[in-house]
C-alpha positions in Angstrom: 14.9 11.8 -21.7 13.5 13.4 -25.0 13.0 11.2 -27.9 15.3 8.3 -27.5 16.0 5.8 -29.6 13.7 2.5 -29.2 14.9 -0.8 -30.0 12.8 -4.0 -29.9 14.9 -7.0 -28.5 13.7 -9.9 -30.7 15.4 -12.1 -28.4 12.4 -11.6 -25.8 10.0 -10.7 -27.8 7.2 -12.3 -29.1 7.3 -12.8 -33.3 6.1 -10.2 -35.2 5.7 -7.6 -32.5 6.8 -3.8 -32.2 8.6 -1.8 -29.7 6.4 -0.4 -27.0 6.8 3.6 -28.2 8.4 5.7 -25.8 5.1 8.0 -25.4 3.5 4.9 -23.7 6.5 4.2 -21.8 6.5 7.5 -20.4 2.8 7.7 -19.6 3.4 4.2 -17.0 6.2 7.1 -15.5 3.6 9.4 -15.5 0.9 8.0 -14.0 3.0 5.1 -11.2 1.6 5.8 -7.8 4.5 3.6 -6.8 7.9 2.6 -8.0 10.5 0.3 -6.2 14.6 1.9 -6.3 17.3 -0.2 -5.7 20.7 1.0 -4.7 23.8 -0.3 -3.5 25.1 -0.5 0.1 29.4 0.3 0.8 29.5 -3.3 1.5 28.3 -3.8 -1.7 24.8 -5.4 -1.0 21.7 -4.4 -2.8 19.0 -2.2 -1.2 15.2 -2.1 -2.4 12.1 -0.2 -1.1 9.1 1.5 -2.5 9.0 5.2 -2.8 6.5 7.6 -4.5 8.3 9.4 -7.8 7.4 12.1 -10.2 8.6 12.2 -14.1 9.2 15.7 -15.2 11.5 17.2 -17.5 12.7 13.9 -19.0 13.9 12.3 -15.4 12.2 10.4 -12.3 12.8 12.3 -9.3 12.0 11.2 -5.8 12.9 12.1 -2.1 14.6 10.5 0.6 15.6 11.1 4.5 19.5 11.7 4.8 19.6 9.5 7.4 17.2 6.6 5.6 19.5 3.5 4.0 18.8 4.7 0.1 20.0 8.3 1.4 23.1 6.7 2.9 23.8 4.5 -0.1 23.5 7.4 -2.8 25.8 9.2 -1.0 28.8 6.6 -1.9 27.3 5.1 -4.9 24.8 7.5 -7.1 23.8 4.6 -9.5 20.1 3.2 -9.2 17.6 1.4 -10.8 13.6 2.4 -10.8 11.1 0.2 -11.4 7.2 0.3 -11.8 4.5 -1.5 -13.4 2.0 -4.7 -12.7 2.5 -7.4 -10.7 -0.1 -9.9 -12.9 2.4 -11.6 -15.7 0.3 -11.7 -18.7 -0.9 -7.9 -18.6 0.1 -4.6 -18.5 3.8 -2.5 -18.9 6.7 -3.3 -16.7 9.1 -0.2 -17.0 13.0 -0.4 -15.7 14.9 3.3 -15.2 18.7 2.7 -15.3 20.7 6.0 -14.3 22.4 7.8 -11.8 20.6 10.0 -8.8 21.9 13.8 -8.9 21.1 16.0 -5.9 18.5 18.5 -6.6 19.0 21.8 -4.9 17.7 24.4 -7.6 15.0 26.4 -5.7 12.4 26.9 -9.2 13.0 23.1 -10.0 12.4 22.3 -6.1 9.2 24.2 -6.5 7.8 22.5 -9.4 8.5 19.0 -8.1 6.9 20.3 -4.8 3.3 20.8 -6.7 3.7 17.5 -9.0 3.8 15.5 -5.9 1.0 17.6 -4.7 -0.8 17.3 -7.6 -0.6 13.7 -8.5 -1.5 12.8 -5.0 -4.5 15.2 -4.3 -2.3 17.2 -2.2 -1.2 14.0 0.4 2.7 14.2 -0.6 2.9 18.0 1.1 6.2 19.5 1.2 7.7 22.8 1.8 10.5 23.3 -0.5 13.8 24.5 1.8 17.5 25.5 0.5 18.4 21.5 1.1 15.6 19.6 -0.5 12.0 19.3 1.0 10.4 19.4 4.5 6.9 18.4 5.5 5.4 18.3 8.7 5.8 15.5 11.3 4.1 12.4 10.2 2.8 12.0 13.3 0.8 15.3 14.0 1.8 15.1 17.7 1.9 18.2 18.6 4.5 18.0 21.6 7.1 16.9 18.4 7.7 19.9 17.1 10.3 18.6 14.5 9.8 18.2 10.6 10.9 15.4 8.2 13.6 16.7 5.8 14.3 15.4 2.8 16.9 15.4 -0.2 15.3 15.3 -3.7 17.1 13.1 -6.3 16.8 13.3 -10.3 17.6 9.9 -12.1 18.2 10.7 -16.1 18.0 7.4 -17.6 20.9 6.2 -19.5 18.5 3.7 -20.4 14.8 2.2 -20.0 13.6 -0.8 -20.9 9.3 -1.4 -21.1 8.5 -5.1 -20.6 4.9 -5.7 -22.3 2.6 -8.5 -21.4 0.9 -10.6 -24.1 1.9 -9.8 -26.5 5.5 -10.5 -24.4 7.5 -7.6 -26.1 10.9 -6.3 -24.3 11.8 -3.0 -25.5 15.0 -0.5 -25.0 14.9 3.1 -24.9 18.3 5.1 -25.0 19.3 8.7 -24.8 19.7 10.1 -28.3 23.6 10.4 -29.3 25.1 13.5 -29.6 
């Protein structure tokens, strides 16, 4: 998302504050080590776990297992929800991603994605881009397993995000530009 429009909600907001700008929104996407998705189940139930992510090119991206319950879900139901932020409630930026997960399969993009990871994690999140997503080698470097994790790798472009800022409490929308 390039330049949306930013909205302060004066309804949770503290008097006389001002949006959080979408530049320091973006950085907390930037720089999360961690952020939590949420999807939805057939049944209908909510699922939740953490997951490493990369912003690039105006979306959150992130990997997952086929076979792994938020692989399962997106593949009924693309809609998700990202979040990252601090846990302490009077400090810091809380930052919700609202938007749909769309199946990356572009070989260049696949690439690039591969060395963010690489780079924002001093080369610990190691994959080898493939025609169906990423693979990296088996987590448990036993040698008699000779099989390798294979992942999908998912875009989210918001359709909205919202930046929650501690003292002063400020609650702040961002939305795609209109066309």
């Amino acid at each position: 998302m390039d330049q949306p429009t930013t909205q302060l909600d004066p309804r949770f907001s503290e008097p006389n504050t001002k949006p959080t700008p979408w530049e320091t929104t973006r950085e907390v996407l930037e720089r999360a080590e961690l952020a939590w998705i949420s999807t939805v189940r057939a049944d209908g139930r909510p699922h939740v776990t953490p997951l490493v992510a990369v912003w690039l090119d105006g979306a959150y991206h992130f990997s997952t297992g086929p076979t792994e319950q938020k692989g399962i879900n997106l593949e009924t139901n693309p809609n998700v929800v990202l979040t990252t932020g601090c846990n302490q409630w009077d400090q810091g930026l809380d930052v919700v991603v609202e938007g749909q997960a769309r199946r990356i399969i572009d070989r260049a993009t696949l690439e690039r994605l591969a060395e963010a990871w690489a780079t924002k994690w001093d080369g610990f999140w190691h994959y080898e881009v493939t025609d169906e997503g990423f693979r990296q080698p088996d987590p448990t470097g036993d040698p008699a397993d000779a099989g390798a994790v294979h992942s999908v790798v998912y875009a989210v472009e918001p359709s909205k995000v919202l930046a929650f800022g501690k003292r002063p409490f400020t609650h702040t929308r961002h939305l795609p530009p209109t066309a």
